[in-house]
NUKESE-111958 format. One record per residue (C-alpha): residue in three letters; x, y, z. Coordinates in nm, 2 decimals. Layout:
<nodes>
 kenu      X      Y      Z
  ALA      X      Y      Z
...
</nodes>
This chain:
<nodes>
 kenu      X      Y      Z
  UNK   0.00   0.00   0.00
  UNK   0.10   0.37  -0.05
  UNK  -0.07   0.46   0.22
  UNK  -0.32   0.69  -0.01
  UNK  -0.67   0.67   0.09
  UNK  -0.89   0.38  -0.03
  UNK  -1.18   0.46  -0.25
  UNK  -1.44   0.23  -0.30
  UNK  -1.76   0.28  -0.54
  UNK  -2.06   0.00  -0.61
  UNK  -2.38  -0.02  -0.71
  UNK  -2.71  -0.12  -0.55
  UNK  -3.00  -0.28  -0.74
  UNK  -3.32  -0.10  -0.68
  UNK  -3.59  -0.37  -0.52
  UNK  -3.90  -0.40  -0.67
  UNK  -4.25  -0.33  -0.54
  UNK  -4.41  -0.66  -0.47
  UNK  -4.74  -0.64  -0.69
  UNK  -4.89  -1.03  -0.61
  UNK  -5.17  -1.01  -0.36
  UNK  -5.12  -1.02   0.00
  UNK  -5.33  -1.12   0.24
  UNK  -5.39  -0.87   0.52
  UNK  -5.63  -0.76   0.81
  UNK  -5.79  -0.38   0.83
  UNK  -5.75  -0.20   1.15
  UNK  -6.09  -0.33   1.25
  UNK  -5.94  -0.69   1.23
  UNK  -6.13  -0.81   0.95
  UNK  -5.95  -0.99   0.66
  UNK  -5.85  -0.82   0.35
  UNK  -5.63  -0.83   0.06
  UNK  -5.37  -0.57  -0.03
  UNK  -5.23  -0.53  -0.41
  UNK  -4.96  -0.28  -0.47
  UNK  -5.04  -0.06  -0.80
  UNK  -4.75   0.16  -0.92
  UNK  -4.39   0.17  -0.78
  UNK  -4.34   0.18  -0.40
  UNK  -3.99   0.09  -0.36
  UNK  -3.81   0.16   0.02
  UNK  -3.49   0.35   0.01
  UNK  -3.23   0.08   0.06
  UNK  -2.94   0.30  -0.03
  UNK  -2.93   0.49   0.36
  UNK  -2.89   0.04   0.45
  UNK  -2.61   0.03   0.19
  UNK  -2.38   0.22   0.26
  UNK  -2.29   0.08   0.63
  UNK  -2.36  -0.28   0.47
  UNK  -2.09  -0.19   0.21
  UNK  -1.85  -0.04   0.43
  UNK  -1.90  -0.35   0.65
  UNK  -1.81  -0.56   0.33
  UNK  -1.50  -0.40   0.25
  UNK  -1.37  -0.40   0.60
  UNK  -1.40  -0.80   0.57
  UNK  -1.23  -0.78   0.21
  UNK  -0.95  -0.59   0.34
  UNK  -0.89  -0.76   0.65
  UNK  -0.91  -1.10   0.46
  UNK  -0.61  -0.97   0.26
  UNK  -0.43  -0.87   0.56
  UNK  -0.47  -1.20   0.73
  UNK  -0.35  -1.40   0.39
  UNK  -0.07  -1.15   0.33
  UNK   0.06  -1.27   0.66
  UNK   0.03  -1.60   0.69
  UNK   0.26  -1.60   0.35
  UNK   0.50  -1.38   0.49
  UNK   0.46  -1.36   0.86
  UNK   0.41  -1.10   1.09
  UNK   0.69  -0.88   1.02
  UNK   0.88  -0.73   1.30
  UNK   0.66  -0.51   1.50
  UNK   0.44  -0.84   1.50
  UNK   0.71  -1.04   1.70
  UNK   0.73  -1.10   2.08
  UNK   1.03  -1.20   2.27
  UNK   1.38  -1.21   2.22
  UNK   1.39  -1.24   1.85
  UNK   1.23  -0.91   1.80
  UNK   1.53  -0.71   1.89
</nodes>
């Protein structure tokens, strides 16, 4: 690493509005059917964004971890006598 900042872009798939019938109950309690007509997506994107950082975290720690068990710990990563 160059120690430069990491910058990381992706992309998140809209979801769709579920448009089969549902079965439902009114606030009275009786039974009732809901259909969805026209688009009524949720905003997943504000979820994304600590999903993806959360991702990439386990990406780079995954390297980290193979990086040193090829290579070993290094010397500020040795205990004891040896270190010195």
């Amino acid at each position: 690493s160059t120690g430069q900042p990491v910058v990381v872009r992706f992309a998140v798939k809209p979801t769709s509005s579920i448009l089969t019938p549902r079965r439902s109950i009114t606030r009275a309690g009786t039974p009732t059917e809901v259909v969805t007509r026209g688009r009524h997506d949720p905003c997943v994107g504000i979820r994304a964004v600590p999903v993806g950082e959360a991702m990439m975290a386990v990406v780079l720690l995954d390297q980290y971890l193979m990086h040193r068990a090829q290579v070993g710990p290094g010397p500020a990563g040795r205990i004891g006598p040896e270190a010195q």
